[in-house]
C-alpha positions in Angstrom: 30.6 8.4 -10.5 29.1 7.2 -7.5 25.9 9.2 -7.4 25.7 7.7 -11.3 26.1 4.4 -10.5 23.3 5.0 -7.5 21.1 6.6 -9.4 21.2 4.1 -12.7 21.3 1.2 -9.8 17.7 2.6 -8.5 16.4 2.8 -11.6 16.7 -0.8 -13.0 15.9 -1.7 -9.4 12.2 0.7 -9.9 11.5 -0.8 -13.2 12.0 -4.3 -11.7 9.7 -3.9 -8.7 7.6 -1.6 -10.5 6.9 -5.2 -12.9 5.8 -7.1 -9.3 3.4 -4.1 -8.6 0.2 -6.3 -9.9 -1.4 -9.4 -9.0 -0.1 -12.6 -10.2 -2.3 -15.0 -12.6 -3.7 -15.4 -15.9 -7.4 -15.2 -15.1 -9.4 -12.9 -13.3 -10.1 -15.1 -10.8 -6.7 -16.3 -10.6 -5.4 -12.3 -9.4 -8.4 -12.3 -7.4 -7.7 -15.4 -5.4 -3.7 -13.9 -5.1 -5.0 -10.3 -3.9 -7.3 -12.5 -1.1 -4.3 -14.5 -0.1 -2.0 -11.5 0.1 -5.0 -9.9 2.4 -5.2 -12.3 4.6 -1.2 -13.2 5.0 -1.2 -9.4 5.4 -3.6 -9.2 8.3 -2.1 -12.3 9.8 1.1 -10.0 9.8 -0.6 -6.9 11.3 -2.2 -8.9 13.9 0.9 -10.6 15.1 2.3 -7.2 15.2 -0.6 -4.9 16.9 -3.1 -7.8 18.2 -5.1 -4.9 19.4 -6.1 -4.4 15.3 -8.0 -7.7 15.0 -11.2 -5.8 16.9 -10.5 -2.6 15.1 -10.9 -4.5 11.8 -13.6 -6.8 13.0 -15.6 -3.9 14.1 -14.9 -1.0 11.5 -17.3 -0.5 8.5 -14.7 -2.3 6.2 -11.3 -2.1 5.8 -8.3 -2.3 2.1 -5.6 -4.1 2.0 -3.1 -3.2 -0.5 0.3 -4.0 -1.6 2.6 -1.5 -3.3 5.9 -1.0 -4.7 7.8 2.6 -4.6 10.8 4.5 -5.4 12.0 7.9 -4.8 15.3 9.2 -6.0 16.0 12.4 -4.3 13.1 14.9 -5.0 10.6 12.8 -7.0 8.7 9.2 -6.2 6.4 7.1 -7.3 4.6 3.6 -6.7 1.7 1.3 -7.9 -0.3 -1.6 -6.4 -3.3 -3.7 -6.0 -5.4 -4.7 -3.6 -8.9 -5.1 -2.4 -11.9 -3.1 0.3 -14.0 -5.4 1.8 -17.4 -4.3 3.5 -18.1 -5.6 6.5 -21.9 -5.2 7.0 -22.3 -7.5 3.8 -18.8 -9.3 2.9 -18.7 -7.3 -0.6 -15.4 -7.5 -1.6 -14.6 -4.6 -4.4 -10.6 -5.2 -6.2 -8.5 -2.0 -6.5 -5.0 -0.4 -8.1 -3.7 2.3 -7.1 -0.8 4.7 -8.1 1.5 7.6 -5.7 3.3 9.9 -6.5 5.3 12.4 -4.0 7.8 15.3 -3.8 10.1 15.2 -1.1 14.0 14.7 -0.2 15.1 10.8 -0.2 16.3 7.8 -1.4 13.8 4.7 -1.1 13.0 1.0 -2.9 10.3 -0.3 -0.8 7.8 -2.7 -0.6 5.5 -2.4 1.6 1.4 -3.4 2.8 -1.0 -0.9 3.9 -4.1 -2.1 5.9 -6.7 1.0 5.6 -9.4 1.1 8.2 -12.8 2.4 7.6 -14.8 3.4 10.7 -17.5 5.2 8.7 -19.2 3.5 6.0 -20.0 6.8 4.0 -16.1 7.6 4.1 -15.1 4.1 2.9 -18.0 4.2 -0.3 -16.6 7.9 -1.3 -12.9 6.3 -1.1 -14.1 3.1 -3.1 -15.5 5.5 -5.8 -13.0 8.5 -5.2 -10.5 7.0 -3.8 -8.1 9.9 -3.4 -5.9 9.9 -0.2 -3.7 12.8 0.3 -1.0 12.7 3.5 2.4 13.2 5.2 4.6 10.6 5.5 7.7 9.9 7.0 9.9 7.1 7.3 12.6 5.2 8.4 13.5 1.8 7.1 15.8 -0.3 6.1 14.9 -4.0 5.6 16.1 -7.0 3.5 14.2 -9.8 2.9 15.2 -11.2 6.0 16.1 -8.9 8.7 16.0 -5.5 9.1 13.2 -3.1 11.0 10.7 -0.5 9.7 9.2 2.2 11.2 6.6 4.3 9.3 4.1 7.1 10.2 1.4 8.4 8.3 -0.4 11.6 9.4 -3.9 11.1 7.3 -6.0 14.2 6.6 -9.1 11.9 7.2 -9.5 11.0 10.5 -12.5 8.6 9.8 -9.6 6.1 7.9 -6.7 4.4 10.6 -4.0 3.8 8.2 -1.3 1.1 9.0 2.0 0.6 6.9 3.9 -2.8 7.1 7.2 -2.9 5.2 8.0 -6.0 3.6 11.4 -5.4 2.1 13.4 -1.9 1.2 15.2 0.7 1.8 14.0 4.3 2.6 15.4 7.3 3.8 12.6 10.5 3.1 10.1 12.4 4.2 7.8 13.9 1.5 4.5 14.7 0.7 2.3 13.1 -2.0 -0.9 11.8 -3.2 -2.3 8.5 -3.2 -4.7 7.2 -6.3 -6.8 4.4 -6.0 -9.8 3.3 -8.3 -11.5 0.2 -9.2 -9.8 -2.3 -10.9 -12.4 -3.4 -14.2 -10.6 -6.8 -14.6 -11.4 -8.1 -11.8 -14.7 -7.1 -10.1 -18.0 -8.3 -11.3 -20.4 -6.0 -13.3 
């Protein structure tokens, strides 16, 4: 009964977050302008966090900031988000989704921001128009809205791209391994 009442519990909890995994507005520039201010609240974070990061960002090709939502109910997870690349030899800014999926042991509701450093512009154009980013990840957080603490670690298979994780709220307990989707968002670049 318990394990039911878990399970059903992480479920409507999935589909609810699941619903916040996209930016908020009813114009295209309206999500754009949320995606920038969840960027730069998001940096602001990571700084405050690792100061050390404000040079690596300043003097990397470009760098993504995205925001996702997951779940993972014992072997199986899955997640979507937003969030946008910006090139820093010209300030191009190029608006994202992306979508995970994983196989692993764990529990986990989480929402979290992920700050993706490019230090080689090649690698950061094949990611814009590729954008696949397979890994090994492990965590172990548990985090309210309020308090809690988060630690993550991501071992990427590209060693030109510094991944960092910041957990905003959730609760995770796994290790698994997945793959990582990202592609352009249509709505809200310019073509």
């Amino acid at each position: 009964m318990r394990v039911c009442l878990m399970v059903v519990s992480v479920v409507i909890l999935a589909t609810f977050m699941s619903a916040c995994a996209r930016p908020k507005g009813e114009t295209p520039q309206q999500k754009r302008d949320f995606v920038l201010r969840m960027k730069d609240r998001t940096l602001e974070d990571l700084y405050a966090a690792k100061p050390f990061t404000r040079d690596m960002v300043k003097n990397a090709a470009g760098y993504g900031v995205f925001s996702n939502i997951n779940t993972q109910l014992l072997v199986l997870g899955s997640g979507s988000g937003y969030g946008v690349i910006v090139d820093n030899a010209n300030g191009k800014t190029t608006y994202m989704k992306m979508a995970e999926g994983g196989v692993g042991l764990g529990v986990a509701v989480t929402d979290f921001r992920e700050v993706i450093i490019f230090n080689n512009p090649a690698v950061m154009r094949q990611f814009i128009s590729s954008g696949w980013d397979f890994g090994v990840q492990g965590d172990a957080v548990l985090k309210s809205r309020t308090e809690g603490a988060a630690a993550s670690g991501e071992v990427p298979f590209q060693t030109d791209i510094v991944i960092y994780q910041l957990t905003k709220q959730g609760i995770a307990l796994r290790t698994n391994v997945g793959a990582e989707k990202y592609w352009i968002d249509s709505e809200l670049n310019y073509y």
